[in-house]
C-alpha positions in Angstrom: 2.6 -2.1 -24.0 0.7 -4.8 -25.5 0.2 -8.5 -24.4 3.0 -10.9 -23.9 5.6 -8.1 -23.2 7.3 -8.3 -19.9 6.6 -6.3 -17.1 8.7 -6.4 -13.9 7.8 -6.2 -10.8 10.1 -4.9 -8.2 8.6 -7.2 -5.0 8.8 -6.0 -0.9 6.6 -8.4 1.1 3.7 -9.9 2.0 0.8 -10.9 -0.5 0.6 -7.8 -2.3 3.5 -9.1 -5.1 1.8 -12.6 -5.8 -1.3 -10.5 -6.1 0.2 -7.7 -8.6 1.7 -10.8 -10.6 -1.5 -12.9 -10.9 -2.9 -10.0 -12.1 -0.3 -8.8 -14.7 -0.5 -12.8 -15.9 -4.2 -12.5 -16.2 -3.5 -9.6 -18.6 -1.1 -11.6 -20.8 1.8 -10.0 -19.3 5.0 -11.9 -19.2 5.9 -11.4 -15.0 9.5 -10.6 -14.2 10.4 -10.4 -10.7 12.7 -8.9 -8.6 12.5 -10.3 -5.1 14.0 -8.4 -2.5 16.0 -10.5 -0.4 15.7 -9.1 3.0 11.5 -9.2 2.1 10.5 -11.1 -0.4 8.5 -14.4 0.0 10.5 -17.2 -1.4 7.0 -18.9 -2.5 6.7 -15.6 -5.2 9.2 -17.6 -7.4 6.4 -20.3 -8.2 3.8 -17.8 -9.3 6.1 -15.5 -12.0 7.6 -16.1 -14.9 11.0 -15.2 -14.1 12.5 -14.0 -10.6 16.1 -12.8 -9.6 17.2 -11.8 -5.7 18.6 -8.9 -5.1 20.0 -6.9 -2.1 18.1 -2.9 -1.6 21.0 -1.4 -2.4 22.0 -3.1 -5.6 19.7 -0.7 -8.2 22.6 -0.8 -11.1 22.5 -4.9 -10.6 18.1 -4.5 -10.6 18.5 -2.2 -13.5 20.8 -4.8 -15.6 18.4 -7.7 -14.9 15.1 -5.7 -15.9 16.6 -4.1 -19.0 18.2 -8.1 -19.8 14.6 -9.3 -19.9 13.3 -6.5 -22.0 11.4 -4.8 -19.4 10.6 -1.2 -20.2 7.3 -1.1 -17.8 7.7 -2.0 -13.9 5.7 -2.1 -10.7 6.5 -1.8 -7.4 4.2 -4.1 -4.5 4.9 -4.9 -1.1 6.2 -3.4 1.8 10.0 -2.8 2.7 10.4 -2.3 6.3 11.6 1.5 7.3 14.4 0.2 9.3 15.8 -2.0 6.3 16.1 0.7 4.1 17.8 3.5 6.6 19.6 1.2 8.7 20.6 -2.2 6.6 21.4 -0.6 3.3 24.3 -0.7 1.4 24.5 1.4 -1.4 25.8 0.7 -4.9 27.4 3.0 -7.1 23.6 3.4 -8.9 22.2 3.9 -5.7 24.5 6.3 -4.0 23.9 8.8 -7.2 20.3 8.5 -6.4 21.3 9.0 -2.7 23.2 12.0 -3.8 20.4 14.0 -5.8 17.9 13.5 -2.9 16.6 17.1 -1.4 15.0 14.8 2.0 16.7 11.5 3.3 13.0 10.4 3.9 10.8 6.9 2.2 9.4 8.9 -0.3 11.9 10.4 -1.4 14.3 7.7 -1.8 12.0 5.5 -4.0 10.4 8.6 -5.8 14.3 8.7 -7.0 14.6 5.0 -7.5 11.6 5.6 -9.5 13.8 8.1 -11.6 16.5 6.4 -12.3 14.5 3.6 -14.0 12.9 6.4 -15.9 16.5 7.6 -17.2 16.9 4.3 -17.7 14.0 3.7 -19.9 11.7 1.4 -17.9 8.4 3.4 -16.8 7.2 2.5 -13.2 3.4 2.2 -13.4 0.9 2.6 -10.5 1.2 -0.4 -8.3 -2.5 -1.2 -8.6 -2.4 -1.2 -12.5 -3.5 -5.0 -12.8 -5.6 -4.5 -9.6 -8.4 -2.8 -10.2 -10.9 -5.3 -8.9 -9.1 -5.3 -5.0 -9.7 -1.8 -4.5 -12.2 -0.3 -2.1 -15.8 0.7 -3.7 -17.7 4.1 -3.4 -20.1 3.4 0.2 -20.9 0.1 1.4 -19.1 -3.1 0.5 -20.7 -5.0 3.6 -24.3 -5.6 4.1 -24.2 -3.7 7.2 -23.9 0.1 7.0 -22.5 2.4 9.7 -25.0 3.7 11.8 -26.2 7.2 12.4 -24.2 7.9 15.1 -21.0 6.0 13.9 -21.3 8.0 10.2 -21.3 11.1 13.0 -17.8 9.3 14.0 -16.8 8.2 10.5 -17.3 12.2 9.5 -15.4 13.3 12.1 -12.4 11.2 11.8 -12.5 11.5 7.7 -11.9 15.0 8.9 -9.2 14.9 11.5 -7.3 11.5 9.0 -7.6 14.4 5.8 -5.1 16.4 8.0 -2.8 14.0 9.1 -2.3 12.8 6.0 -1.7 16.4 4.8 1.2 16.8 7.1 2.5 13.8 6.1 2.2 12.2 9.4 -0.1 9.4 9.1 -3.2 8.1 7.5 -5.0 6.7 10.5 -7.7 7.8 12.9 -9.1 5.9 15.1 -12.4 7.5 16.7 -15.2 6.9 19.6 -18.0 9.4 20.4 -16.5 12.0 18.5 -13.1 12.2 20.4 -9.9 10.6 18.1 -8.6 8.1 20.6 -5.4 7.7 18.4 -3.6 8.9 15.3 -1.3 7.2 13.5 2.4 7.5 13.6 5.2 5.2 12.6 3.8 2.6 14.1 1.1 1.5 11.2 -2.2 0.8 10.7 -2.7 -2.2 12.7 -1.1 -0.8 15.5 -3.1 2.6 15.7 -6.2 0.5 16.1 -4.9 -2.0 18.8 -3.5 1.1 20.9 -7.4 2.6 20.7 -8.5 -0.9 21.5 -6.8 -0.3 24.9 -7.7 3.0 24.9 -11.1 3.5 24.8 -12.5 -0.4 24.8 -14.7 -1.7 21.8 -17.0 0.5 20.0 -14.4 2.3 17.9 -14.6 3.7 14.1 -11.3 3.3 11.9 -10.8 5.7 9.1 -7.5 5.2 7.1 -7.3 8.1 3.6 -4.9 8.2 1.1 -2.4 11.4 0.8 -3.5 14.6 -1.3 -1.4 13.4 -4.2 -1.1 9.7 -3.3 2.0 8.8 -5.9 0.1 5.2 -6.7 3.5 4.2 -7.5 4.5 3.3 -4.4 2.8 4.0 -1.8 -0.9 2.7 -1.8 -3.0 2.4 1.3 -3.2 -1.1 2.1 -5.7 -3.3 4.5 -5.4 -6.7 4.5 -5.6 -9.5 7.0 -3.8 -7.7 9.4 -6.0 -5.2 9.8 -9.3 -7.7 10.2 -7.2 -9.3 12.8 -6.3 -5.9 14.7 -10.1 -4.3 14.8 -11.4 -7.8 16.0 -8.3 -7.5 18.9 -10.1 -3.8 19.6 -13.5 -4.4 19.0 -13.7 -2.0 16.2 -17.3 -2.0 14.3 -16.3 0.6 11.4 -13.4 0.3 9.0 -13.5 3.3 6.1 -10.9 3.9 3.6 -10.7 5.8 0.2 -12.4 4.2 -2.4 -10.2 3.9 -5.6 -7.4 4.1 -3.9 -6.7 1.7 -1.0 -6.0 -2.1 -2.0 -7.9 -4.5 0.1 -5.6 -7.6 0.0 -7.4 -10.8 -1.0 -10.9 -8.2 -1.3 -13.2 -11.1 -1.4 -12.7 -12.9 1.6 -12.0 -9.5 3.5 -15.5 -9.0 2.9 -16.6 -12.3 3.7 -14.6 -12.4 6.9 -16.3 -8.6 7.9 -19.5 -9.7 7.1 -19.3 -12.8 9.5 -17.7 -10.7 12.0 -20.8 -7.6 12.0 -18.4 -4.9 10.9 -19.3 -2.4 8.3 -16.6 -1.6 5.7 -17.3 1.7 3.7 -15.9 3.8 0.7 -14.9 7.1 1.0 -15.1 9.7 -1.8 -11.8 11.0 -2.3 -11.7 15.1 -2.3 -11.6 17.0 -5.9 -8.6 18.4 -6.2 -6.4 14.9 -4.6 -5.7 13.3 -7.2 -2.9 10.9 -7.9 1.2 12.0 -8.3 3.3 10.5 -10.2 
């Protein structure tokens, strides 16, 4: 798709929508938004071109207003809370064909066949970074100060232990001291992992957050943002390392800024060969 053609954006919450739109617009792209209305920030309405509400289980209504605009590319940014989808939801007729096909009643699978049915549908659902390529995490240091010898010893170790969590599909956290993983992530999030090891195991801590051996960049990148700053100062965390290339660091530049007056280090991890992305 060239300049000027619309591109929808399918919006959960938080900042990572205006984000994916100010990029799209940066790119000449004409922003078409579907806010979700048990997620979406009102305020996204301001910075897009076009925006519609819709409930999470109205896809043949989403569908309509996409193809309408003359969307045949879409992204997906933002979060939609667990318990909103499995709990709140209430299906269309679109939707419960989707529900119908699925092999696991599980996240992934429920959007990877949202995902589909746009497909059928002729609208292509792109990597949710695809504007964003400037607010992801870099290869090694993106702070002046660098882990240390003994918490890169840590930082191996819990690169280690987070590869096979995320494996099972269980979580993409570790949080480590001295070698020992204080806690793993489970459906709690990333924020919370690292406050739990706060009380744990006191300050000192290393926090190593991967991506999934086939990460489908669709719609489900690793995310740090604020949050997360917040959370390691609460714990006294002094390491934060994620995979570089494919975890978005919300609002990167004064992430950095706000590491760097704090002392952490913030590092890039070189993703495996052989991980690469799903779609």
């Amino acid at each position: 798709m060239g300049e000027g053609e619309p591109l929808g954006v399918i919006a959960g919450n938080g900042r990572f929508p205006f984000l994916a739109a100010a990029g799209a617009r940066r790119a000449g792209r004409r922003v078409v938004a579907l806010a979700i209305r048990e997620e979406t920030d009102p305020g996204l309405e301001t910075e897009v071109d076009e925006l519609h509400w819709v409930g999470l289980g109205e896809l043949g209504r989403a569908i309509d207003l996409l193809r309408r605009a003359g969307v045949h590319e879409a992204l997906m940014a933002g979060q939609v809370q667990h318990k909103q989808i499995f709990s709140d939801i209430v299906p269309d007729l679109k939707l419960v064909g989707v529900l119908a096909r699925l092999a696991f009643k599980n996240t992934d699978s429920l959007i990877g066949g949202v995902a589909d049915a746009l497909g059928r549908e002729g609208i292509r659902l792109l990597p949710s970074v695809a504007f964003l390529g400037d607010q992801l995490a870099e290869t090694g240091a993106m702070t002046r100060r660098k882990p240390s010898r003994a918490e890169r010893a840590d930082l191996e170790y819990g690169e280690k232990v987070a590869r096979t969590l995320a494996g099972m599909d269980l979580g993409q956290t570790v949080v480590v001291k001295d070698r020992a993983a204080v806690a793993l992530e489970a459906m709690e999030g990333t924020d919370e992992v690292i406050r739990r090891a706060g009380r744990l195991a006191g300050p000192g801590t290393i926090v190593v957050k991967v991506s999934k051996p086939g990460q489908d960049m669709r719609f489900d990148v690793p995310v740090v943002g604020s949050g997360t700053h917040e959370a390691m100062a609460e714990a006294g965390a002094r390491v934060l390392a994620v995979d570089a290339g494919r975890t978005l660091i919300i609002d990167k530049e004064g992430f950095l800024e706000r590491a760097e007056t704090a002392g952490l280090a913030v590092w890039g991890l070189e993703v495996p060969e052989g991980e690469g992305e799903s779609s």
